[in-house]
TIKOL-95293 format. One record per residue (C-alpha): residue in one letter; x, y, z. Coordinates in steps of 0.1 Angstrom, whole numbers, plus 5000, padded with zeros to 4 digits. Each point is the difference from the previous one (the first is absolute). Example, Ala and Ser with C-alpha at 12.3 -4.5 7.8 and 13.67 -1.06 7.14 Angstrom:
BEGIN
a512349555078s501450344993
//
This chain:
BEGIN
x500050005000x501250384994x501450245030x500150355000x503050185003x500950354996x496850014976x501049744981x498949655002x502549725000x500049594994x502049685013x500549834971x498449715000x502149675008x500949864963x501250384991x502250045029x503249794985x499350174968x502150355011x502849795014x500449764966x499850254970x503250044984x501449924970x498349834970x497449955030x498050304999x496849875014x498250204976x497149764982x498750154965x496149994990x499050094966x496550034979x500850054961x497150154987x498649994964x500650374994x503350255007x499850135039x499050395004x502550105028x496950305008x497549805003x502749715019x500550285026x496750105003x499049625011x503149965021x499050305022x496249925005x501049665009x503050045023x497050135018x499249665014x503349895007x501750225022x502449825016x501549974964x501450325003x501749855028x503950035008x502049855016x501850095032x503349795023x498549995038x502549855026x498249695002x498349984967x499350164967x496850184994x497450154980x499450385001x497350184982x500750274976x498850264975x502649904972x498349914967x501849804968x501050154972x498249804969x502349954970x501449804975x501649715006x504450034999x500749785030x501149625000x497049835011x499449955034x503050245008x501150105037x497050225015x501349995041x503950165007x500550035036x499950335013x498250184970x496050095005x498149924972x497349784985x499949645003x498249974963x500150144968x497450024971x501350024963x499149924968x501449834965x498150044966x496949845011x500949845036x499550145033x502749885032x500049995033x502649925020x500349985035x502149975030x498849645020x500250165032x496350174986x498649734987x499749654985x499449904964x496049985010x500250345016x502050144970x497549884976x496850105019x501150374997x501649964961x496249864991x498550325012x502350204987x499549884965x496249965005x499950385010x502850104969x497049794978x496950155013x501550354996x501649994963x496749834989x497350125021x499549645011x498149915038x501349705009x499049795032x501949945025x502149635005x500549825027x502650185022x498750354995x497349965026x502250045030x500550285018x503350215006x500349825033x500249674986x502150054972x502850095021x499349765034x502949765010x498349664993x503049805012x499450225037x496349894998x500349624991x503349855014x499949805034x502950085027x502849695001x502950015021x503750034983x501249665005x496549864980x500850284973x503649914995x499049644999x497750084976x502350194978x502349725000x497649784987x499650264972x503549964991x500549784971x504150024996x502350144973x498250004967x500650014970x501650364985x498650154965x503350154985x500750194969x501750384987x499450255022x499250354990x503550145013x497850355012x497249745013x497950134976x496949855000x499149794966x495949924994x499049724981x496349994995x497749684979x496550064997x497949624991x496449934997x498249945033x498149684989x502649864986x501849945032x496849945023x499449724971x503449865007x499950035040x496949784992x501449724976x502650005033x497149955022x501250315021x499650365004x501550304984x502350095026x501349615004x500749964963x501550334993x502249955031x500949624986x500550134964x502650285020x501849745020x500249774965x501550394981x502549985028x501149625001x500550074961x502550285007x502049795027x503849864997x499349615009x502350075037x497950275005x497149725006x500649885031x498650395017x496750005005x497750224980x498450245022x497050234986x498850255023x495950094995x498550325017x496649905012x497250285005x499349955037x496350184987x498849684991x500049815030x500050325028x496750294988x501650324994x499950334975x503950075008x501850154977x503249945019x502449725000x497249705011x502549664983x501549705014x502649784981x499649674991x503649794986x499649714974x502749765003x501049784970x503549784990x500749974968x500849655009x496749924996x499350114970x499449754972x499650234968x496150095005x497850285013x498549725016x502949905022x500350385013x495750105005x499849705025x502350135028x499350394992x496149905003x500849815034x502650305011x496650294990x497649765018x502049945034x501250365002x496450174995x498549865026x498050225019x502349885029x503050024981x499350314989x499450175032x502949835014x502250214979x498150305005x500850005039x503249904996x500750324981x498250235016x500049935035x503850095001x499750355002x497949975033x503049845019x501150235027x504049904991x499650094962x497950315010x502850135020x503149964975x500750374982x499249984963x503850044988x500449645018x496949914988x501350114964x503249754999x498749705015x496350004974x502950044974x502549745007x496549765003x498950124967x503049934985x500349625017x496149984988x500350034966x502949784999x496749705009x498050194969x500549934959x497250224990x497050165008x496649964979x497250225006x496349954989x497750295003x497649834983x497150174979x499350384995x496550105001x499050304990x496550204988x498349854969x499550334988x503950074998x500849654985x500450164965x502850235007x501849755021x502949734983x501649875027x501850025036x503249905014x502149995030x503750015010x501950005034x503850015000x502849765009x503449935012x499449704975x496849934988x496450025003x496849964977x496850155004x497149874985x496550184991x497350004979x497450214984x497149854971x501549684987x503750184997x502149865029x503650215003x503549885016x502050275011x503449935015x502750305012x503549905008x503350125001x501349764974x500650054964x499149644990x496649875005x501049594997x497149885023x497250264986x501349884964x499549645008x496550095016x498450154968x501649704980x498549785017x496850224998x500450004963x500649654996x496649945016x498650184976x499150365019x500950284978x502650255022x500450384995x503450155013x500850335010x503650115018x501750335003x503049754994x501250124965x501749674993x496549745010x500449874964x503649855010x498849925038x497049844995x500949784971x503049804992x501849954969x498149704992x496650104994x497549735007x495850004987x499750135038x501650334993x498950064971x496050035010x501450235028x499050384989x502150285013x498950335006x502350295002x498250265009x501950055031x503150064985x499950344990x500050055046x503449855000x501950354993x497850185024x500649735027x503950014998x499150375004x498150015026x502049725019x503150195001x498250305016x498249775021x503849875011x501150365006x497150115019x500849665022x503750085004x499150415014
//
């Protein structure tokens, strides 16, 4: 809940956004990306005009954020974005110690409208609850369009920015906690590699497929989306291993929206992570082989006690009177060092957001959405709009071996892929000398290419600004 202060009202941040400060650096922004590309060229009037009326309803958005001695926190303030094109890297540092500003930004490319955000704000549900409206409002003002209102856009103020994790976790001792967290702990896993950006430049890589395409394949598996496109991943990531890197495990990280199994209209950070486990060992050369343990890994992991299990163990660690008491510089180097150890037990990330509703009456205008987060290595966020499902995956490297082998394999099923990159060389990356009938129904879009000058631009006085 908000506390005044001096006039101003100001935030705990809520428990999954308080290691967030602590483990930003590098390649490792902790910035996600959201995108709608519309049907028509963005008006940046008419963008501003919708960004200001709807800000309205989302005032801790306007947020920043402030270094207690205990713990970071959220201040309100009266600072408002400035709404331009697009000339950063995507998802691009927002937070730099010290420095009061925004924790999001709204810009535009052609006919796409971003926003990214700081996670210490919000999740990727939160994120897209406010990106919805804001595009919905952009719609209904260029084309004198009432729209109703979705699901999400009935709460009030209040709700939007409560601390659902405060409201829903159970109180656990430490000793049950760091039990608990040690059964969470799966080992040293398997590491993606590749050529990294020497300025850690972050390179995008986005395929768009048909929707039904893939839900009619999860079928034929006898499984759901999110288990097949999670199996087909693990398969993309066996195909890009040496054979003595085989004996790691493969460990996928999957966000989980905590919304569906706890009621609440958050649009803070409200997820709990769920790891699938799977050895290469046993894999025998089929999809098959891989669905059966990542359906049995979804299965045991969601449920309802599993899933609240995690929950407390999370975010009953802040209550601790011993962890309340350490100063937040402390605080700072040990969440670190344990960030670093954590990933080491962590090959990837995959994140499903699922499908993007949105008014009838705006369908016509609307192509598609997408959604990106970045990584020290790599992660791939997955949603869908219509029947156009889109993969978008930001990392630091300059190859894209297991996001290659993903759409090939896509392709070889038969599902038609569109690529898009701000990578000038994709061509090169994403197919090797020997082209195979795979490759060759892949289509490539370029579109983005054209943002690779202004990016370099704007990511060397993004660099400067850092080093001031």
């Amino acid at each position: 809940m908000p506390t005044e202060s001096n006039n101003k009202k100001w935030y705990k941040l809520d428990n999954a956004a308080k290691i967030i400060p602590s483990s930003a650096k590098g390649a490792d922004t902790r910035v996600f990306r959201i995108c709608c590309e519309l049907k028509e060229r963005i008006d940046p009037d008419i963008l501003r005009q919708a960004h200001d009326e709807v800000i309205e309803d989302f005032p801790m958005f306007r947020c920043v954020l402030k270094k207690g001695f205990f713990w970071y926190y959220l201040e309100d303030s009266d600072l408002m974005p400035e709404i331009s094109e697009d000339h950063l890297s995507a998802c691009s540092p927002i937070y730099y110690p010290g420095r009061t500003n925004l924790l999001y930004r709204v810009n535009y490319f052609e006919n796409r409208i971003n926003l990214e955000m700081f996670h210490v704000l919000a999740d990727g549900t939160g994120g897209f609850i406010f990106l919805r409206r804001l595009v919905a409002r952009y719609l209904e003002i260029k084309h004198g369009i009432v729209s109703e209102k979705y699901e999400g856009e009935t709460s009030s103020v209040s709700e939007k920015q409560g601390d659902a994790f405060d409201k829903y976790y159970s109180k656990q001792k430490l000793g049950r906690q760091l039990k608990q967290l040690r059964h969470l702990s799966v080992g040293k896993a398997y590491q993606i590699t590749g050529d990294i950006d020497e300025n850690l430049l972050p390179h995008l890589v986005e395929g768009t497929v048909s929707a039904s395409k893939i839900v009619a394949l999860a079928k034929e598996n006898g499984t759901t989306v999110g288990v097949y496109t999670t199996s087909l991943y693990i398969q993309a990531v066996i195909d890009s291993m040496r054979r003595r890197d085989r004996q790691r495990p493969i460990v996928v990280q999957v966000p989980v929206n905590l919304r569906q199994f706890f009621k609440s209209d958050t649009t803070r950070n409200f997820f709990g992570v769920i790891s699938i486990v799977y050895r290469a060992e046993q894999y025998d050369g089929s999809i098959a082989s891989i669905v059966k343990t990542v359906k049995e890994e979804y299965e045991e992991q969601l449920k309802e006690d599993s899933v609240e299990r995690i929950m407390n163990t999370y975010a009953s660690f802040e209550d601790h009177i011993a962890i309340k008491m350490v100063p937040i510089w402390v605080k700072d180097i040990v969440i670190d060092f344990f960030n670093r150890q954590a990933k080491k037990g962590v090959t990837t990330t995959l994140s499903n957001l699922g499908r993007i509703d949105m008014p009838e009456k705006l369908a016509p205008y609307i192509d598609r959405f997408s959604a990106f987060m970045a990584a020290p290595s790599q992660q791939v966020c997955i949603s869908s709009y219509g029947d156009r499902m889109v993969f978008g995956e930001v990392s630091p490297y300059a190859t894209h071996d297991v996001m290659r082998h993903f759409f090939r394999r896509l392709v070889s099923l038969g599902v038609e892929v569109e690529l898009s990159t701000n990578d000038h060389n994709l061509s090169g990356d994403m197919q090797s000398p020997e082209k195979t009938e795979a490759e060759a129904g892949t289509k490539l879009s370029r579109k983005e290419k054209r943002r690779k000058k202004k990016e370099a631009k704007g990511a060397e006085k993004t660099r400067k600004k850092a080093r001031r």
